[in-house]
N, C-alpha and C positions, 0 to 999 in steps of 0.2 A: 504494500500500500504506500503511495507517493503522500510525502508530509507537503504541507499547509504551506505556501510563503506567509507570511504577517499579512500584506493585503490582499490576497489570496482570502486567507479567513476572515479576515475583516470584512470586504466585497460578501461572503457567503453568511454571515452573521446581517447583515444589512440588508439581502434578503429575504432573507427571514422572517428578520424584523416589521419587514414592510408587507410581507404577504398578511400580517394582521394588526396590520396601522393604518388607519387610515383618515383624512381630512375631509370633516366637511365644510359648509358654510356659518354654521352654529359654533361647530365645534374645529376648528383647523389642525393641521399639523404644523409643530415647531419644528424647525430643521432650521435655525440662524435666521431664518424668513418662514411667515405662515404662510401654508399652500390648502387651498380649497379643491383636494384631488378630485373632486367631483364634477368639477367647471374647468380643472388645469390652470388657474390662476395662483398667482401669488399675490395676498390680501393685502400684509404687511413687512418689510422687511427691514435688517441695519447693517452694517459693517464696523470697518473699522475706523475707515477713512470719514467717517461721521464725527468720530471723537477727535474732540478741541488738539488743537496742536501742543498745546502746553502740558496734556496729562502725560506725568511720567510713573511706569510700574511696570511688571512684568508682562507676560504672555496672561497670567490667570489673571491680574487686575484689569487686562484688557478683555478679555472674555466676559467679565461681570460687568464691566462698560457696555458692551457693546448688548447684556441680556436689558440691561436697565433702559437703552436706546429700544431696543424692541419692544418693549413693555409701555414705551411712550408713546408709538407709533400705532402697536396694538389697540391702545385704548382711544387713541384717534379715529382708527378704522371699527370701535366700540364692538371689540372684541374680548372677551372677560376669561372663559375657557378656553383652552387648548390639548393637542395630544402632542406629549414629548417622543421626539423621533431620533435617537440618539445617532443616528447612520451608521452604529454594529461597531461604534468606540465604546472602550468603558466608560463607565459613569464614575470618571472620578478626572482629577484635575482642570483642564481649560470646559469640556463638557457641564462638571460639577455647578463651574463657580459662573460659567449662561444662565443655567436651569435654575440654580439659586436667586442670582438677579433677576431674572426676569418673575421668578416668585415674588421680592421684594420688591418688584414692581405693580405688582396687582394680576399679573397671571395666574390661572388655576389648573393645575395640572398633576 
């Protein structure tokens, strides 16, 4: 039996995942940006390049930046739930500390 590369299982973990994930207009999927799979739209989204040039911190204070920019945009497009779509990363580090911000931003998921 042939082993795994990393994104190899990654890729296969993310399918997975999506075979029973899924967005709708109520309720959207998170993935950095919310997606209404049911229209193929994307509702609301943020990056990186949104945060002020002046914030200095790592890769994970930039991840919770950028969940708290979603959370603000989300609620513009008066969006309140969502479903987390982790894309078959673990849930812990730059993943964690989105999914946390954008909690502390008024997301329910």
């Amino acid at each position: 039996m042939a082993t795994l590369t990393v994104s190899k299982a990654r890729e296969r973990r993310h399918k997975r995942v999506r075979g029973k994930v899924s967005g709708t207009a109520e309720r959207p999927r998170l993935v950095v940006t919310l997606v209404d799979d049911m229209e193929g739209r994307t509702l609301a989204s943020a990056t990186w390049l949104q945060v002020k040039k002046t914030f200095k911190g790592d890769k994970k204070a930039q991840a919770a930046e950028v969940g708290k920019l979603l959370a603000e945009s989300a609620k513009q497009a008066k969006i309140e739930s969502v479903v987390f779509d982790r894309g078959g990363y673990l849930y812990h580090g730059r993943v964690k500390a989105l999914a946390d911000a954008a909690r502390e931003g008024g997301l329910k998921f």
